[in-house]
N, C-alpha and C positions, 0 to 999 in steps of 0.2 A: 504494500500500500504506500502509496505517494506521501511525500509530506503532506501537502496539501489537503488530498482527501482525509489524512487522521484529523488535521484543523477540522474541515468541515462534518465530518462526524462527530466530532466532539463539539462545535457549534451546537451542530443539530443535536443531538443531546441535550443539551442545556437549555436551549429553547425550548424543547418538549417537556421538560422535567420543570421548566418556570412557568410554562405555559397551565399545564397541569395545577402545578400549586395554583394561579393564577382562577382558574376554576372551582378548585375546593374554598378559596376564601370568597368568591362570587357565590357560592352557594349557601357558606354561612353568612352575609350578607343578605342577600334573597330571603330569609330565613327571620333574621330580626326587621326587615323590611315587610315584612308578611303581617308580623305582630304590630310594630308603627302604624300599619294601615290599618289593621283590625280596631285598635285603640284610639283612632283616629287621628295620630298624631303623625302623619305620616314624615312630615318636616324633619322628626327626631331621630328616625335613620340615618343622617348625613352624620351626626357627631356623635356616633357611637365608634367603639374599638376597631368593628366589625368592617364599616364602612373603609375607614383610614388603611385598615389591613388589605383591604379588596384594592384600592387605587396606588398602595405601596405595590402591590405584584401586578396591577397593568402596566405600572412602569418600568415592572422587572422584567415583565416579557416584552415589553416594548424595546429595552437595551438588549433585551437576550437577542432577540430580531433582528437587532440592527449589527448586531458583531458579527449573527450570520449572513449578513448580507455583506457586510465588510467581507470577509474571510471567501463567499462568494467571487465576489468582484476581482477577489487575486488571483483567481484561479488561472495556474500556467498558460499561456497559449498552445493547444496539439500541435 
């Protein structure tokens, strides 16, 4: 395997394994967002833990993304 290609394996790994996390805190999110609406306070989801946790990991797979896209972009000329 090429230098290269271990980079972008290992990119793409990490993208997927943020992406992932990135999902599990969306969905505890969703979750006290569910309850906010129920209570009718729906406003109060934005400053809870939940929320802050959820837009910390869209900006982890958002970085994760873009290194693989970096690491893309180098790829050798054939």
């Amino acid at each position: 395997m090429s230098e290269w290609s271990e980079k972008i394996a290992a990119a793409t790994a990490a993208a997927e394994r943020t992406q992932a996390a990135e999902a599990v805190a969306e969905m505890k999110f969703d979750a006290i967002h569910a309850q906010a609406t129920a209570s009718g306070d729906v406003a109060s989801a934005v400053h809870t833990g939940e929320f802050h946790a959820w837009m910390a990991a869209r900006h982890a797979t958002d970085a994760a993304w873009g290194l693989w896209s970096t690491v893309m972009d180098s790829r050798p000329a054939s």
